[in-house]
Structures are given as structure tokens and as C-alpha cells.
TIKE-517052 format. One record per residue (C-alpha): residue number from 1; x, y, z; residue in one letter. Coordinates in steps of 0.02 Angstrom, whole numbers, m for minus. Each point is the difference from the previous one (the first is absolute). Example, Ala and Ser with C-alpha at 12.3 -4.5 7.8 and 13.67 -1.06 7.14 Angstrom:
2
   num       px       py       pz   residu
     1      615     m225      390        A
     2       69      172      m33        S
REM end
This chain:
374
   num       px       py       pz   residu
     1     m585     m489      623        X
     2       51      149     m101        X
     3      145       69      111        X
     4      119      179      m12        X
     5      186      m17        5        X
     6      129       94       95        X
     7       85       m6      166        X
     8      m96      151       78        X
     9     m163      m95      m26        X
    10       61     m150       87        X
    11       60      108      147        X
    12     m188       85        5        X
    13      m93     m160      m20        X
    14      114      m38      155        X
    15      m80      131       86        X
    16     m197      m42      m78        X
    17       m9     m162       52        X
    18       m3      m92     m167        X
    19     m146       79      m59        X
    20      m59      m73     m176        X
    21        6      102     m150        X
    22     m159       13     m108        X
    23      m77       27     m164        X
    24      m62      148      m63        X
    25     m191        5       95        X
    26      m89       78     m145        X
    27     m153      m55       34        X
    28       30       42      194        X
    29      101      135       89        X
    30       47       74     m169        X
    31     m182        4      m96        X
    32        3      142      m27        X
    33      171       35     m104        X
    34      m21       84     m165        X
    35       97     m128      m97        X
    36        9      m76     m186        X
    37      108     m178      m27        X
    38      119       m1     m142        X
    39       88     m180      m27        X
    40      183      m18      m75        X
    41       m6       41     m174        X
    42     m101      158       23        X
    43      141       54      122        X
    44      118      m47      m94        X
    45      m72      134     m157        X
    46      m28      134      139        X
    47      193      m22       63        X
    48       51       m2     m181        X
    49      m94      151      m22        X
    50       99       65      151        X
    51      155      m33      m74        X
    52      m32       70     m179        X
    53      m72      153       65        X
    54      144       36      112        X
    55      103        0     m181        X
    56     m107      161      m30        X
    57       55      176        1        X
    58      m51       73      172        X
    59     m133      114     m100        X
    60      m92     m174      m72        X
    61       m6      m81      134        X
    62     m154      m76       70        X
    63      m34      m14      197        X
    64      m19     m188      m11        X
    65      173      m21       73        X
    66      m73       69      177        X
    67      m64     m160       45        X
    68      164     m124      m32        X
    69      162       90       22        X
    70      105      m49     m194        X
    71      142      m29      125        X
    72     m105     m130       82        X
    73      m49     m107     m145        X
    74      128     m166        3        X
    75       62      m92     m170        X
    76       44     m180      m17        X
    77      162      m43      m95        X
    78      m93       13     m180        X
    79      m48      162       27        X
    80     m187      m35       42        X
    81     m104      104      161        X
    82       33     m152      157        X
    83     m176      m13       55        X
    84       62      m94      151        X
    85      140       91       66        X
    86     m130      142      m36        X
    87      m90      m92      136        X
    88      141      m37      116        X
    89       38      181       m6        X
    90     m175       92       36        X
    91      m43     m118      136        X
    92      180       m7       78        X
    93       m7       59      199        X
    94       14      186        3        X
    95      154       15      105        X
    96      m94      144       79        X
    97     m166       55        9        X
    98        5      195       69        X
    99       91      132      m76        X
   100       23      203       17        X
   101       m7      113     m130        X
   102       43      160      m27        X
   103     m172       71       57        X
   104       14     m109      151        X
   105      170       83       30        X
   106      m57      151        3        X
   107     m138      m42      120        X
   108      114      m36      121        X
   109       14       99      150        X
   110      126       m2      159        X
   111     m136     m100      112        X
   112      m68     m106     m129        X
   113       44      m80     m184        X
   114     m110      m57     m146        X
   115       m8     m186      m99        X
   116      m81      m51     m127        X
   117      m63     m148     m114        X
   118      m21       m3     m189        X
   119      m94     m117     m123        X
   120      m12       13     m193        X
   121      m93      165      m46        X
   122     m169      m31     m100        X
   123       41     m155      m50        X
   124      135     m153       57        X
   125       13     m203      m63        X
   126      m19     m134      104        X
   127       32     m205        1        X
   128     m116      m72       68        X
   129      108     m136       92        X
   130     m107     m139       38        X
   131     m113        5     m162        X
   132      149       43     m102        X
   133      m79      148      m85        X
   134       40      176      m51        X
   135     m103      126       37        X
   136       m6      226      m25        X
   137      m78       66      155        X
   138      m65      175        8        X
   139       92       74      158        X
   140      m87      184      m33        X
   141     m186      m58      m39        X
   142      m47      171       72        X
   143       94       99     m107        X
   144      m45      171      m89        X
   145       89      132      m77        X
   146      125      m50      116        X
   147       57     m140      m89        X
   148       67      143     m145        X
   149      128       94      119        X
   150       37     m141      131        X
   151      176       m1       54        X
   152       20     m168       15        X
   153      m13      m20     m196        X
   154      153      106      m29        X
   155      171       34       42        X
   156       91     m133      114        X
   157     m154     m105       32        X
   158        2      m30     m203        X
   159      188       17      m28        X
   160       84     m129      124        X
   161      m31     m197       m9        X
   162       16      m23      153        X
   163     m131      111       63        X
   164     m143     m101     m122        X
   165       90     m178       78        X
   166       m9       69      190        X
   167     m174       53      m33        X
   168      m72     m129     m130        X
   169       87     m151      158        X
   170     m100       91      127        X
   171     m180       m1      m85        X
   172       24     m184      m42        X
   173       47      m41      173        X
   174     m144       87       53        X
   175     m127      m93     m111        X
   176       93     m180       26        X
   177       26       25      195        X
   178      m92      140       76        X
   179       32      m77      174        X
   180      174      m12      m37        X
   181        5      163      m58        X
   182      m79       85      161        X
   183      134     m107      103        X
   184      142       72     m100        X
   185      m52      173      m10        X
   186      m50       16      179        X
   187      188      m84       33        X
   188       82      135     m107        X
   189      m98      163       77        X
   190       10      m64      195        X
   191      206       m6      m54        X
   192      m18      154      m69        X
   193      m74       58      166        X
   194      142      m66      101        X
   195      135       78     m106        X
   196      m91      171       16        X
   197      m31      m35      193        X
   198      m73      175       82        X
   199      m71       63     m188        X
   200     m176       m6      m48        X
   201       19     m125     m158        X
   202     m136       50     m122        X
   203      m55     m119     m145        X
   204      m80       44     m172        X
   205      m96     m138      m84        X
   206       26        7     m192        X
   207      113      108      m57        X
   208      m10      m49     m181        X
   209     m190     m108       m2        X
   210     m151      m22      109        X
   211     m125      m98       91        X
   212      m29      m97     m133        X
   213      m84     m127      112        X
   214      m95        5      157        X
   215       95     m151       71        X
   216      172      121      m27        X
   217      m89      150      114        X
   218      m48     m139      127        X
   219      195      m51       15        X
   220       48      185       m5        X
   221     m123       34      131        X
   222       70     m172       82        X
   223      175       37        9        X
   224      m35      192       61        X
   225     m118      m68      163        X
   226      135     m137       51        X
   227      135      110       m4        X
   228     m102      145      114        X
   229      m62     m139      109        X
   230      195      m19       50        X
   231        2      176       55        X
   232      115       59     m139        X
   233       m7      172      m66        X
   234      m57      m52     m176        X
   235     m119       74     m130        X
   236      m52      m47     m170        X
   237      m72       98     m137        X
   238      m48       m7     m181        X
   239      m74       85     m156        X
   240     m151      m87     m108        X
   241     m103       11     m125        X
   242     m132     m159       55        X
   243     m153       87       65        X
   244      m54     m154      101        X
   245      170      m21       99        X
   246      m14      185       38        X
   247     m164       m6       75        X
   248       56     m168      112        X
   249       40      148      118        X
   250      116     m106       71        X
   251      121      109      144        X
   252      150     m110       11        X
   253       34       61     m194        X
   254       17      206      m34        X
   255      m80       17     m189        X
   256      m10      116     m127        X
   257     m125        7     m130        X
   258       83       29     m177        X
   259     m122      123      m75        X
   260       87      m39     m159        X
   261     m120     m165        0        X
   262     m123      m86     m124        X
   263     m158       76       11        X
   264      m55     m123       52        X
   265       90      m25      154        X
   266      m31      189       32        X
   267     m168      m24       24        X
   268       15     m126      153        X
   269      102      122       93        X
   270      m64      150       96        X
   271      126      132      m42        X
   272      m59      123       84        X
   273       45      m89      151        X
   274      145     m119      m39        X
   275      179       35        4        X
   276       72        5     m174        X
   277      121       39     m112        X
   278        3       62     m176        X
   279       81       65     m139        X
   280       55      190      m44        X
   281       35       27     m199        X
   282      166       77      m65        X
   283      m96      164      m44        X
   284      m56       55      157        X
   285      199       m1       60        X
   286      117        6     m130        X
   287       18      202      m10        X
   288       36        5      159        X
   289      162      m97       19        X
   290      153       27      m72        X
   291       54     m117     m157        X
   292      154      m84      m65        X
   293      m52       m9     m179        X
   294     m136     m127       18        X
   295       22      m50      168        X
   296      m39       93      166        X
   297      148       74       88        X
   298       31      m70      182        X
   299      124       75      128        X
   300      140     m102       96        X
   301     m122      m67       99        X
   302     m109      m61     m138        X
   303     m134      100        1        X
   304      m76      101     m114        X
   305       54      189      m28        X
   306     m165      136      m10        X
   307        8      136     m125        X
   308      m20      127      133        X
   309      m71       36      193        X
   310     m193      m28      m54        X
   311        4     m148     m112        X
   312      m44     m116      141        X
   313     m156      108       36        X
   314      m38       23     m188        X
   315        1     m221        8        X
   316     m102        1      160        X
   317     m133      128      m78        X
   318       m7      m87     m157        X
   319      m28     m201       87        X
   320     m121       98       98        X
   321     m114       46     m144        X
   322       30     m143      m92        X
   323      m45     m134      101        X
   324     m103      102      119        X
   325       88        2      181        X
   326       m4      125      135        X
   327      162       97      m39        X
   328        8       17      199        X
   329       14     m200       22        X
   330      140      m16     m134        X
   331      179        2       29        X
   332      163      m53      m76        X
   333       75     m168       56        X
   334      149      100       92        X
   335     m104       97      107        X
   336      m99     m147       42        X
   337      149      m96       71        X
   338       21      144      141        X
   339     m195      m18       54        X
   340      m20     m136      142        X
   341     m116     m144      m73        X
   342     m176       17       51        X
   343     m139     m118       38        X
   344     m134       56     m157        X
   345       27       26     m193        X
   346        5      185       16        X
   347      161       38     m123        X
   348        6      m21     m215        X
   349      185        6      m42        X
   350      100       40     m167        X
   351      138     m133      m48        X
   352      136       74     m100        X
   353       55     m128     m130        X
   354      167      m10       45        X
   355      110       17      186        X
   356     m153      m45       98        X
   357      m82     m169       65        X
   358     m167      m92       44        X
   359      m19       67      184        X
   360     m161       87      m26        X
   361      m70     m181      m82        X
   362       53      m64      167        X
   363      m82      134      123        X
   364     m168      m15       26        X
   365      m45      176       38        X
   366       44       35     m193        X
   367     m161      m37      m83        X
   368       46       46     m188        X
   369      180      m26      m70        X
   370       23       90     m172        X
   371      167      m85      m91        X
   372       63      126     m132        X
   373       30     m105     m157        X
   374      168      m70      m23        X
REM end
């Protein structure tokens, strides 16, 4: 039996009642994974690639560094890419599965506070443990255009090692030991709950990622209806891009419909009805902000500065005509923080793209969620 290392795993397996770890159920639970098996020497030329292309100036770089960190990539003593410590090191026990980011921080309010879980963005390795087998999985197969500005492919997601080993641990765990998985996580949030006794303690599913399976919804879904059923003030919420896992309709899990889809997704989804979210281009807000250079100008609070008293009118009438809302429905993201939360999708709300977090993904009387590019 294929087993992970590490003293907190012994404690939780304590606590699980020995359960058995698995294989990778590809022809089972996990069907239908968008995946492509590489064995060692085609890694190895990928990680090499890695490494020479990190050697690049900034401006020749490719992106294939996004899906294994350079940092990450282990030598032997003759110099040569350590295929096996490789292994040891992606499949390694996260030491913790949750996390908060920024945007969670800012979601925080002073009767509840906002988690979150992240797995690679668009596209993450795995070992197949048991089989002893590398695989690329597709973690976005519902991407669009979104997969061209996502956040998650820049900035610290891209920059820090430890952010692709946190993440890159978690999806493998997930795929070698879902059960395990759904023990630990639920362990980690109903913690979390404790520690924040008397706050709501909200939860957003993929941060960085999707549903790239139906059997991770089901344990999303899973860990959300346990944790209610104890009478704890918990919520859990998401954004996708999978049409199919949208339309599960399922009311333990708040979703929002990236319009910024396939096509092909797109078409599954009723958006006239659904809640979603989707993208707002740098031209339809740029002029009205104040700039640093390049970069928008934020105050001491981080947010960002308007060029005068009607630019924030001038951005709702302009979203208005171009994505054709009822200017009377849509409202900035600070205003809709001081409107009680109502039962029906009744508001559309403006995300600045920085100072502000992911409370109107969360509410479900928002019914469209327009993120200004960032």
C-alpha cells in the first residue's frame, strides 16, 4: 500500500479510523478527468524545459513555467532533474489544505470571515500513486477567454514555489484519496469554525481552479451539508466555468456562472436566469481612475482613486450599455454592503479591481457580478 508521510497524517488517520488509501479511480469516481499521461523521460524534457526557460530574459519567456514552479524542480548530485524526489515532493502531505487570500481578506466582515481552497489553475501534474504514473490534468476544462486574464496565472500564484507545491500536494491528494481528502478538509473548516466561534465562516471553493470533476462538487457539496447538519453558521460558495455542475442546482453550494466560459459551456447554462459573474475590459474603466504611470492609483485604504464626482456613474452607464443591464438594478460593491441581503437575485454589482472582495459572489440576491479586469 502506497502510503503519505508526516506526523499530521498519522494524527488524522487517528481520527479516520485507518481508512485505506487508494489509487487513482480513473475509470470510476474520476472518469471523467480531462487528463493526458506523460512517463519519466518526457517529464524529465518538460522540467528541463522549465529550467532553461527560466534562464530567459523576462520578455522571452514562455508560460510553460506556470505549471511546475523552477524552484520546485529537485537535482541529484550530478546535476541531473531527480525524478523521484520530484515525486516525494508533489505528493508530500500538504501541511494544510485551506488558505485566505487577499480577496478573502477583504471579504471579511465583523460577524463573519471568508476561506478558501486553491488547486493548480488550467492545468496541474499528478502521480498517480498506485499505478506509478504521471499524469497533466486539465483543472479548467471549461475555460474561455478567461483563461487569458486569470489571476491565478500571474503575480504570486506564478512567482512563489511554495504556492505551486501547496497547490500541486492538494490536487494529488485529491485524485489519490478523495475520502481522505473530504476528512481532512472538513477537519480543517469545522476548526476554523471553532476559532471564529459567534462569526458566520464563509467558504469559497476554488480560488485558483474548478470543478474539474463531478466527484470534487459531490465532496464540496459533502463537506458543506455535514457541517450545516451540526447547526453551525457555515456557507460555501464558488465560481465555475462547467456548465453541467452549474445546472446540478445543488443549494448547499452558492455558484456563479463565469460568463467568461467556452462556448460551449455557455450554451448549457441559462443566463438569463443564473447567477454569474463576468469580466469588464480595461477600456470601459481606465479613464476614469486615477493612474500612477501604468498602474491605477489606490488611496490608504487600497482602493482605487476616481478622476472626479461622476466617474462612478460614467462606469455604471457605460456596463449598462455594454452588457445590457437595467442601470436601476446595478450598484457598486460598497453600496451593496449597506443593503440587508435579500431572499431573490434582484441586485448586478460592479467589483472594483482592487480594495474590494467576493461578497456579492457569496450573496445570493446578487444575480450578475461584473469583475473589472485586473
Amino acid at each position: 500500500m502506497v502510503k503519505y508521510g508526516g506526523q499530521r497524517l498519522i494524527e488524522m488517520m487517528n481520527r479516520v479510523a485507518g481508512m485505506p488509501i487508494n489509487e487513482i479511480d480513473w475509470s470510476g469516481e474520476f472518469s471523467d478527468v480531462s487528463k493526458e499521461c506523460i512517463n519519466d523521460e518526457a517529464l524529465k524534457e518538460y522540467l528541463n524545459k522549465v529550467v532553461d526557460n527560466q534562464k530567459l530574459s523576462s520578455d522571452k519567456r514562455t508560460k510553460s513555467q506556470l505549471l511546475v514552479h523552477n524552484k520546485a524542480i529537485p537535482f541529484d548530485e550530478k546535476g541531473d532533474i531527480d525524478v523521484q524526489a520530484f515525486i516525494q515532493n508533489i505528493t508530500k502531505m500538504p501541511a494544510q489544505i485551506y488558505s485566505q487570500n487577499a480577496k478573502m481578506e477583504k471579504s471579511d466582515a465583523d460577524n463573519s470571515i471568508t476561506f478558501n481552497v486553491g488547486i493548480p489553475a488550467l492545468r496541474g501534474i499528478v502521480y498517480d500513486m498506485e499505478h506509478e504514473k504521471f499524469y497533466i490534468v486539465n483543472t479548467c476544462p471549461g475555460a474561455g477567454t478567461c483563461a487569458k486574464v486569470c489571476y491565478a496565472r500571474r503575480g504570486r500564484y506564478v512567482l512563489l514555489p511554495n504556492i505551486f507545491g501547496k497547490q500541486t500536494r492538494i490536487l494529488n491528494l485529491l485524485l489519490n484519496d478523495p475520502e481522505l481528502f473530504e476528512k481532512l478538509l472538513k477537519h480543517e473548516i469545522e476548526t476554523l469554525i471553532w476559532k471564529n466561534k459567534g462569526k458566520k465562516v464563509l467558504f469559497r471553493w476554488n480560488d485558483a481552479g474548478d470543478f474539474f470533476s463531478k466527484k470534487y462538487f459531490e465532496i464540496a457539496t459533502n463537506i458543506t451539508k455535514q457541517l450545516q447538519g451540526k447547526g453551525y453558521k457555515f456557507e460555501s460558495y464558488a465560481h465555475t466555468k462547467m456548465g453541467d455542475v452549474y445546472n446540478l442546482n445543488d443549494p448547499n453550494v452558492t455558484l456563479n456562472f463565469s460568463v467568461d466560459a467556452a462556448e460551449k459551456e455557455r450554451k448549457k447554462v441559462d443566463l438569463s436566469q443564473a447567477k454569474t459573474s463576468e469580466i469588464v475590459p480595461p477600456e470601459l474603466f481606465k479613464d476614469l481612475f486615477l493612474k500612477d504611470r501604468a498602474h491605477l492609483r489606490v488611496d490608504d485604504k487600497g482602493k482605487l482613486i476616481p478622476t472626479s464626482a461622476e466617474s462612478l456613474d460614467v462606469l455604471k452607464q457605460r456596463i449598462a450599455d455594454k452588457f445590457n443591464v437595467d442601470i436601476n438594478t446595478l450598484i457598486m460593491y460598497d453600496d451593496m454592503l449597506k443593503i440587508p441581503v435579500g431572499g431573490e437575485k434582484k441586485w448586478n454589482v460592479i467589483v472594483l479591481p482592487k480594495g474590494q472582495g467576493d461578497v456579492a459572489a457569496q450573496r445570493k440576491d446578487v444575480q450578475r457580478t461584473f469583475l473589472l479586469y485586473h
